[in-house]
N, C-alpha and C positions, 0 to 999 in steps of 0.2 A: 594609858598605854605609852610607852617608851619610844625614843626612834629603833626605828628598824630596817633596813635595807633588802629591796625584793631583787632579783635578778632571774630570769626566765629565758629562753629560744624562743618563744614564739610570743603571743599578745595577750596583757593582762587586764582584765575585766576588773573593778572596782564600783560597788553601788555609791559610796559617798566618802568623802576623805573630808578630815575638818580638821583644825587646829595647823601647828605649823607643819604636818605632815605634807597638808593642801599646798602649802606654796613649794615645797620639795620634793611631790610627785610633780607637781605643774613644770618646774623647774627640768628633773628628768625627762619629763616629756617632753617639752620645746625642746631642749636641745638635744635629742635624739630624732626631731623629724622635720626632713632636711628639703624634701620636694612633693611636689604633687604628680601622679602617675595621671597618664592619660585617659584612665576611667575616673581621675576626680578623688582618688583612696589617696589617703595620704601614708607616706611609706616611711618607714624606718629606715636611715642608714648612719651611720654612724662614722663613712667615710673611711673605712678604711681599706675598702676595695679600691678606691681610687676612682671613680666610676661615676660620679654624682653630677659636676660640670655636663660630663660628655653627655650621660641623659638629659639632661634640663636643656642642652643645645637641640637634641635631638627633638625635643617635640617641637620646635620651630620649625617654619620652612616660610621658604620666602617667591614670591610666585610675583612676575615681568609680564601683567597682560598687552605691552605693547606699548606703541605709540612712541611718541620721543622723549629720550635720555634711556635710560636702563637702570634695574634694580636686582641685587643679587644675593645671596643670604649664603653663609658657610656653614656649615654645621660643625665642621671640626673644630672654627674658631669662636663660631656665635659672630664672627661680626657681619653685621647687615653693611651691604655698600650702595648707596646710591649714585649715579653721573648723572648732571643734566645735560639738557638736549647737545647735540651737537651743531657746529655752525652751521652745520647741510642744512641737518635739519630744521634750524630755524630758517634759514634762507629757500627750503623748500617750501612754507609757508606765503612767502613774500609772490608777489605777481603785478605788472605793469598795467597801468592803465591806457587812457588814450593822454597825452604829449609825453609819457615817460618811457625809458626803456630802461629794461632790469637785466642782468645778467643773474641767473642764479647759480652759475661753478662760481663767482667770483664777489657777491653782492652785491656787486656796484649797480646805482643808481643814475638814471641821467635824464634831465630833462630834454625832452625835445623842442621847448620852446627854448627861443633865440638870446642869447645872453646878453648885459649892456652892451653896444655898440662899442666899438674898440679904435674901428678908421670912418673918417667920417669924410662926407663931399658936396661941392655946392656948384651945381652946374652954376652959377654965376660966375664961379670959379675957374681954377684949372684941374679939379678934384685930385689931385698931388698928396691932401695931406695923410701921411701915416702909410705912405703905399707908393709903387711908380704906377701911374696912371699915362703909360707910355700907350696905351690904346687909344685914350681918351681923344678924339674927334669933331670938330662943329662945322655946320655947315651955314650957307650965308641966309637960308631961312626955314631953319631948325636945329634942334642944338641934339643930339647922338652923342650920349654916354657906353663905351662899350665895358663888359666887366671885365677884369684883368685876368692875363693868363693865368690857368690855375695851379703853373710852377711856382707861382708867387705866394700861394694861398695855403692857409691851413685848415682844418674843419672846425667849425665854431665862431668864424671870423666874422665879422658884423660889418657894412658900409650900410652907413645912409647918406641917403640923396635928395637933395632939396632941390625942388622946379624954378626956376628963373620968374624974376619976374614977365608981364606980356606972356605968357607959356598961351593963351588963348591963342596969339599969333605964332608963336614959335612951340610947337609942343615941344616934351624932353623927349627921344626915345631912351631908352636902356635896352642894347641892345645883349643878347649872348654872346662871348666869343667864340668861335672854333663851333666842336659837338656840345658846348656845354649850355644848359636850360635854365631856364626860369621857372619853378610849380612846374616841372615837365614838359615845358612848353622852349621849341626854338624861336618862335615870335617874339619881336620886340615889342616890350612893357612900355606903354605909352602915356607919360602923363601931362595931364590939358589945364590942368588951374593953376592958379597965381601960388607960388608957394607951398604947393603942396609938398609933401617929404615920405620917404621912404626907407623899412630897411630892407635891405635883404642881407640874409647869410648864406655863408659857401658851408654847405656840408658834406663836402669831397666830393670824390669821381664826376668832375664838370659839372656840379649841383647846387645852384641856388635855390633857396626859398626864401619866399615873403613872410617876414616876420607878422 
């Protein structure tokens, strides 16, 4: 048998093709079938309705069950878009423990333990350095450290304070100035050994704490 050329409207049934026929129907038929329908039949087009792209997008869809970032699918372009999370979102995530504090509009992190000391004082001293210690006071038997007004003071600011020697006879106090506390306490911080040292930090509105 010769070559021949079929052309039809509708679908052509063939029990067996051999010879180079076989690869010239095969031939015909790939490249007449262009997508697969939603029931799985594979469909003839030929492309010249212009229509092929826009079905093949069509059986897609693209489905955002939540949580953070977002996921979006076009059909008219086919393109799938993904965003990750956003910075909320991840900083809504984030949460403070016990010495930290967290801001989550802003991220920011912040220890609430006392940072290296910054001004430092030696009741043997005049406790002067890195500060006016224009409160500072001694009596002729015990020695009264007051903390400095808190116009002077930033939050975060570290003094430590070393006990004299004899402190058994002389204790140090550390006293508060004005309304301003110690651990929430207006009582003066009393210390009785030889050399003992302390810090405390100003952490505003008249607020020390013991490191």
């Amino acid at each position: 048998m010769g070559d021949f050329d079929i052309s039809a409207a509708g679908n052509i049934t063939a029990g067996q093709v051999s010879g180079s026929s076989a690869f010239k129907a095969l031939s015909l038929y790939t490249a007449n079938v262009e997508r697969i329908n939603s029931a799985g039949n594979l469909v003839n087009i030929n492309g010249a309705d212009g229509t092929t792209v826009g079905t093949l997008r069509g059986l897609f869809s693209g489905v955002d069950s939540g949580g953070d970032g977002s996921f979006a699918y076009n059909s008219a372009t086919g393109v799938m878009t993904y965003v990750g999370p956003s910075a909320a979102e991840v900083r809504a995530h984030l949460s403070a423990g016990v010495g930290i504090s967290y801001n989550a509009s802003t991220g920011v992190i912040s220890s609430d333990a006392a940072p290296i000391p910054s001004n430092h004082g030696n009741a043997n001293a005049d406790l002067s350095e890195g500060m006016n210690w224009s409160s500072v006071a001694f009596s002729a038997t015990s020695k009264t450290w007051k903390t400095p007004d808190a116009s002077g003071m930033s939050g975060g600011e570290v003094v430590s304070i070393k006990c004299p020697s004899g402190a058994a006879a002389f204790p140090l106090s550390i006293a508060p100035s004005g309304s301003q506390t110690i651990d929430g306490s207006t009582d003066d911080l009393i210390l009785e050994s030889d050399n003992a040292a302390i810090d405390l930090v100003y952490v505003g509105s008249d607020k020390w704490v013991i490191k």
